[in-house]
C-alpha positions as CSV (number, residue, x, y, z in Angstrom):
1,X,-10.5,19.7,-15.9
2,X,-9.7,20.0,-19.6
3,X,-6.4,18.6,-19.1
4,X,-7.7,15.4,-17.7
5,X,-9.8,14.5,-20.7
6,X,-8.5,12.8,-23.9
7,X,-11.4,12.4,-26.4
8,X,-13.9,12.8,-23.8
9,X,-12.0,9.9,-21.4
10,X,-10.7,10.2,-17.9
11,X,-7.1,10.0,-18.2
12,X,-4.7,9.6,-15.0
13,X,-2.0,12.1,-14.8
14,X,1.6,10.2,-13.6
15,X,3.0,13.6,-12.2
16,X,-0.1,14.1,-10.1
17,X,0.2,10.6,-9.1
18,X,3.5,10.9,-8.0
19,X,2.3,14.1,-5.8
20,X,0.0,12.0,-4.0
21,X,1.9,8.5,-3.6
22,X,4.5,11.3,-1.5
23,X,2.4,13.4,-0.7
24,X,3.9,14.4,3.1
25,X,0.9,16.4,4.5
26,X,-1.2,13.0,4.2
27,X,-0.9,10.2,6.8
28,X,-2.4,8.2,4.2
29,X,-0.2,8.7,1.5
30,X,0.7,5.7,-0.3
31,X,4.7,6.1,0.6
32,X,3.7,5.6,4.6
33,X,4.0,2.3,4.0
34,X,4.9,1.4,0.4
35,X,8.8,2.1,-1.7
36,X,9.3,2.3,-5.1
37,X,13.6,2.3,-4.8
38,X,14.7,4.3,-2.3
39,X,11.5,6.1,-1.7
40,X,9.0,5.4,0.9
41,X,8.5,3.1,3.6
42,X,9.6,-0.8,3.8
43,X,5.8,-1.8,5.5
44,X,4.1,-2.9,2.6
45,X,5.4,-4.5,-0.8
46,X,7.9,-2.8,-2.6
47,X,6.4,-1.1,-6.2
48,X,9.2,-0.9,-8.6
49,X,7.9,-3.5,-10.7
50,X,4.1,-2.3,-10.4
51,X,4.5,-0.9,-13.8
52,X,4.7,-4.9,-15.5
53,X,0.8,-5.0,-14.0
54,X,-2.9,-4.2,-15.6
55,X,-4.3,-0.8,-15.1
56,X,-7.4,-3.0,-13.9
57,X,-5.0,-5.2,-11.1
58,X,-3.2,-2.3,-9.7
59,X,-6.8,-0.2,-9.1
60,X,-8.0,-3.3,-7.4
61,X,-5.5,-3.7,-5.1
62,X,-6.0,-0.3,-4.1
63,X,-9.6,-0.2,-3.4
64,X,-10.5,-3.8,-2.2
65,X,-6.9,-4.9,-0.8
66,X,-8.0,-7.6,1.0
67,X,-9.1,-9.8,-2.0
68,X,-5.7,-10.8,-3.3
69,X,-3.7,-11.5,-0.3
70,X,0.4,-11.6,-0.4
71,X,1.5,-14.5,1.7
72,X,4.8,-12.3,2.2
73,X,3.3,-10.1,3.8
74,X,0.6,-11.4,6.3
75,X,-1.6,-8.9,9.2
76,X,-1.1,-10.6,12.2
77,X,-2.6,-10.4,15.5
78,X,-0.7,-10.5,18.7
79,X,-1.7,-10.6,21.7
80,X,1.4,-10.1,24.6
81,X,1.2,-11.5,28.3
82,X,0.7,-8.4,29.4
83,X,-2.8,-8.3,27.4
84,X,-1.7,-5.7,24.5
85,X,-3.2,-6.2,21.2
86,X,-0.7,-5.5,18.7
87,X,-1.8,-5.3,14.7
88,X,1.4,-6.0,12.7
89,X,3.2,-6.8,9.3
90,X,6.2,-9.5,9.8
91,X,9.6,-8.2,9.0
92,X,12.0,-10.3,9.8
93,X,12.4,-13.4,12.4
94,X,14.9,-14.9,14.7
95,X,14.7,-17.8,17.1
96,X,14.2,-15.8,19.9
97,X,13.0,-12.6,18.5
98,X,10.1,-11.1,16.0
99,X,10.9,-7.6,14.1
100,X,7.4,-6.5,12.8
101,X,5.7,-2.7,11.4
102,X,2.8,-2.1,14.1
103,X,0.3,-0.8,11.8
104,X,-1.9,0.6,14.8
105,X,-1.3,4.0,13.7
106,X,0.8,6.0,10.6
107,X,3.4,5.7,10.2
108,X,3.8,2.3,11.0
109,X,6.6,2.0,13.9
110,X,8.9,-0.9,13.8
111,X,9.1,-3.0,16.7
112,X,11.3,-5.8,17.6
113,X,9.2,-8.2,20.5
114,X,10.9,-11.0,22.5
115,X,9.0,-13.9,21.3
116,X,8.8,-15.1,24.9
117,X,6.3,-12.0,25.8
118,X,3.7,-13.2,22.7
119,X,0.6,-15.2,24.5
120,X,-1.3,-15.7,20.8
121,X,-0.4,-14.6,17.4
122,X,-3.1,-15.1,14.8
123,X,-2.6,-14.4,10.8
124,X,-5.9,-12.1,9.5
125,X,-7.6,-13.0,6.4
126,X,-7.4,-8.9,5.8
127,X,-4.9,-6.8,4.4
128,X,-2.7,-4.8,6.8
129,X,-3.9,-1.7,4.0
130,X,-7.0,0.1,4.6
131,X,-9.9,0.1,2.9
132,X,-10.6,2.8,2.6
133,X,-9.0,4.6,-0.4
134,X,-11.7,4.1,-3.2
135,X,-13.8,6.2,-0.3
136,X,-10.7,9.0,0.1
137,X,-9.4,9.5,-3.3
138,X,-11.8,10.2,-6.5
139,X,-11.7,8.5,-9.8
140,X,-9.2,10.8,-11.2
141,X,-6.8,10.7,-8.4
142,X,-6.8,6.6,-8.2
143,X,-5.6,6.9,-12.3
144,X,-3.4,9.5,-11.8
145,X,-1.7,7.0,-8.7
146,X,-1.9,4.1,-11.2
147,X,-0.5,6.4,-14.6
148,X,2.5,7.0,-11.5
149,X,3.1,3.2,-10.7
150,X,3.0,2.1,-14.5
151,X,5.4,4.5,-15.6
152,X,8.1,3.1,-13.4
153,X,11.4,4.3,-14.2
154,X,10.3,5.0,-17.9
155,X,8.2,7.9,-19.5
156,X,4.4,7.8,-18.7
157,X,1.8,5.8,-20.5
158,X,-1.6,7.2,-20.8
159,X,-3.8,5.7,-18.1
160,X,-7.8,6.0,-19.1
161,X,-10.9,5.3,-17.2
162,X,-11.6,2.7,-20.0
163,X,-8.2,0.4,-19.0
164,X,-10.2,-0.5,-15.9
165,X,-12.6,-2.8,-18.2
């Protein structure tokens, strides 16, 4: 569309972003797993401070997630006694206990699992986010997400097909 297009340039739309980060009829939506403040879930990193980031960095870590890995955040593997394979971000960790986000399915559903019932837990060399968002969203949509995380709390900055050099 017309309104899309500065001088001929794809340019992301932060409103439209913001649609599709929360968008609720989408199991996919960014906010399944991701905050910025209150909003959204606590699975993945939190994105206040997304906005401080290139326009090339943020799109990225959308579509190949797995090639800058947050050691804050590890997958992990589990495998229980009982033979269940478990796919899991780490939330938080007692002696005797692990609280983690199963991200078998969306939305992730916090469990808390007695240590003593873990036979093997591996960290993956993969992000716990799917892959599979430069597939789902077009050119236009991944801008309009980015021109939503770089506005932050602050008026919108034009975000243009040409900041991903």
């Amino acid at each position: 569309p017309e309104s899309s297009l500065a001088d001929g340039v794809l340019v992301g739309d932060a409103e439209k972003g913001k649609a599709l980060f929360f968008d609720s009829s989408n199991d996919w939506r960014c906010a399944a797993c991701h905050r910025i403040g209150a909003a959204g879930a606590n699975v993945g990193p939190e994105l206040s401070t997304a906005s401080s980031r290139t326009v090339r960095d943020l799109f990225m870590d959308i579509v190949l997630p797995s090639a800058r890995l947050s050691p804050d955040r590890p997958l992990l593997s589990i495998t229980t006694k009982n033979g269940k394979q478990i796919q899991a971000v780490k939330y938080e960790e007692s002696a005797s206990h692990i609280k983690l986000y199963d991200v078998g399915s969306l939305p992730a559903v916090l469990r808390n699992l007695s240590k003593d019932q873990i036979q093997k837990l591996e960290i993956q060399n993969r992000s716990a986010m799917p892959a599979k968002y430069g597939e789902t969203y077009t050119v236009k949509q991944l801008l309009d997400l980015i021109a939503f995380l770089k506005a932050g709390s602050g008026p919108s900055q034009p975000v243009s097909v040409n900041d991903l050099r």
